[in-house]
Structures are given as structure tokens and as C-alpha cells.
VMD Tcl script that draws the C-alpha trace (Angstrom):
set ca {
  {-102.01 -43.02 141.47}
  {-101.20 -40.72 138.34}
  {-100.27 -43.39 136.10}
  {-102.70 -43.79 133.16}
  {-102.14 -47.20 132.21}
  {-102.18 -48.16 135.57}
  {-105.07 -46.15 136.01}
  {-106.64 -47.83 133.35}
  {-105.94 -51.16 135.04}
  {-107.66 -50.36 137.55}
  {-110.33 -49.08 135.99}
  {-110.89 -52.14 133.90}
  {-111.01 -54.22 136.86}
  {-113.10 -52.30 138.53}
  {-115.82 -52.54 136.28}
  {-115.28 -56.20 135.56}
  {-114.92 -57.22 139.54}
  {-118.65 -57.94 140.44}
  {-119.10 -60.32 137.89}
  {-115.38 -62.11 138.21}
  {-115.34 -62.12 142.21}
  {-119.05 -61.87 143.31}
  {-118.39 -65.47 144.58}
  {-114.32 -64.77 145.15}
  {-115.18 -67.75 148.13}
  {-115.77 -70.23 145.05}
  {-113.49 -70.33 142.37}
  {-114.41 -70.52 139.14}
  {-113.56 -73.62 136.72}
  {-109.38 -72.50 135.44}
  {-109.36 -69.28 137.88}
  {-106.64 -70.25 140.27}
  {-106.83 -68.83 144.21}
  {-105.18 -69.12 147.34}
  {-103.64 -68.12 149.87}
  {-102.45 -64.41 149.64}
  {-99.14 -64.84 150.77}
  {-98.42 -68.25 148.96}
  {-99.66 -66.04 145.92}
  {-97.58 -63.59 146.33}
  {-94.33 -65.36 147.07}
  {-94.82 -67.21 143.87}
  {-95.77 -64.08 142.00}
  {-92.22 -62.75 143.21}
  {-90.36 -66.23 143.05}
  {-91.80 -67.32 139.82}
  {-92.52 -64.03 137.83}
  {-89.77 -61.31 139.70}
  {-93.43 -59.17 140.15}
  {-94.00 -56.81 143.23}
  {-96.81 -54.73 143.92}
  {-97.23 -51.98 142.07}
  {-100.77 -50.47 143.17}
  {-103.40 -51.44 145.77}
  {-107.45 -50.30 145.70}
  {-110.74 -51.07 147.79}
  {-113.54 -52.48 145.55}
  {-117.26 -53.49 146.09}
  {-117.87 -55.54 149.34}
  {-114.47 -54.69 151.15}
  {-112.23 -56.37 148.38}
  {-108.81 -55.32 147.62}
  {-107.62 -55.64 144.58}
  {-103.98 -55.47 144.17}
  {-101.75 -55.21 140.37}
  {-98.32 -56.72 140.51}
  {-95.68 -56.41 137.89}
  {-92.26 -56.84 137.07}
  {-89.08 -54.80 135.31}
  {-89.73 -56.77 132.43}
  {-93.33 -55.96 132.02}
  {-95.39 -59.11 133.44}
  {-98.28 -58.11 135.42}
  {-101.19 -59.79 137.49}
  {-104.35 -58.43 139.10}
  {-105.03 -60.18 142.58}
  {-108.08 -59.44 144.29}
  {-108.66 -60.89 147.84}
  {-111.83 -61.25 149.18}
  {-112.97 -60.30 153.20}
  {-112.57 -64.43 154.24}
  {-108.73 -63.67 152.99}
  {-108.89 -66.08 149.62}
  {-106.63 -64.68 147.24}
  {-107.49 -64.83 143.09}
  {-105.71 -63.97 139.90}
  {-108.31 -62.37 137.60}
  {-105.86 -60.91 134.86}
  {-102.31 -61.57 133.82}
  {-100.55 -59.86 131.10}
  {-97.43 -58.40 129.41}
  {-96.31 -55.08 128.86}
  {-96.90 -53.36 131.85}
  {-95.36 -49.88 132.38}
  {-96.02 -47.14 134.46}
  {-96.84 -43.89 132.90}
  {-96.43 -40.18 134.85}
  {-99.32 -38.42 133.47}
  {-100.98 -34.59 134.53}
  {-104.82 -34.37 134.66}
  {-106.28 -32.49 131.78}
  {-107.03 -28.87 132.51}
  {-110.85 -28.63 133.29}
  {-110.84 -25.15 134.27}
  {-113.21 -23.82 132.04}
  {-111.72 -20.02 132.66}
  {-108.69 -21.08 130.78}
}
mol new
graphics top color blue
foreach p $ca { graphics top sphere $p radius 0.5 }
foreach p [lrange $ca 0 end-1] q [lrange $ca 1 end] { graphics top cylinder $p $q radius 0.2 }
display resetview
């Protein structure tokens, strides 16, 4: 995608996913998981949020950023077994059209 924030999204979760899903099979005390499509349909019943972006992490995870026209967002990631967690939830999202830098050292 060549969106920097949402880039950057997916950046942060990236690095942040082994440690917050290594046991995606277990939730964590106050990390709430489910099904993926009960998720979902509340994510779009209670919060108007679609997805916006999808990626692969470590150990066959997706990881998936939803968001809405008024700028709430959520990062789902689903592990192999098919339990679906929220691991971030925030406001503000927007999407961003952005060129890679020139790294053409000839010019």
C-alpha cells in the first residue's frame, strides 16, 4: 500500500505482534477476541469501520486495520486456529497517497 500512515500502522504492528499475539490462542487479561466474523460485523455495526488494509505476519497471522469515514480504526490480527483479536484501536485514521523518496543516487 502507498499510504504512509497506513504504512506506519502496519509497521508498528508489525514490530509489536510477537510479543502481543505469540499466544493469539490465549487471550490476554482486557484483550478481547473472537470470532472473525462476529468481530467484524460488530466492527461495521457498532463502529461504521471496513477494512482498509490486510498483511501476513510471523507464524501465518494476518493482521488486518479497519477504519471508518470518521476516522476510528482497529488492528485485528487472526491467528492460524481462526481466533480473531483487537490489538489497537484508535482515532484519526486517514489514508495518505504518498511517492517513495528518490534513492537513485545518479540524481
Amino acid at each position: 500500500m502507498t499510504t504512509f500512515k497506513l504504512s506506519a500502522l502496519l509497521l508498528t504492528a508489525s514490530l509489536t505482534l510477537p510479543a502481543t499475539v505469540a499466544s493469539a490462542e490465549e487471550p490476554a487479561a482486557g484483550r478481547t477476541c473472537g470470532a472473525h466474523e462476529a468481530v467484524v460485523t460488530r466492527l461495521a455495526k457498532r463502529y461504521q469501520e471496513s477494512r482498509q488494509a490486510i498483511a501476513l505476519a510471523g507464524e501465518n497471522q494476518v493482521v488486518e486495520i479497519f477504519a471508518s469515514e470518521t476516522g476510528s480504526w482497529t488492528i485485528l490480527v487472526t491467528a492460524p486456529g481462526g481466533r480473531t483479536c483487537l490489538v489497537a484501536a484508535g482515532q484519526a485514521f486517514e489514508k495518505v497517497a504518498e511517492e517513495l523518496p528518490n534513492t537513485d543516487p545518479r540524481t
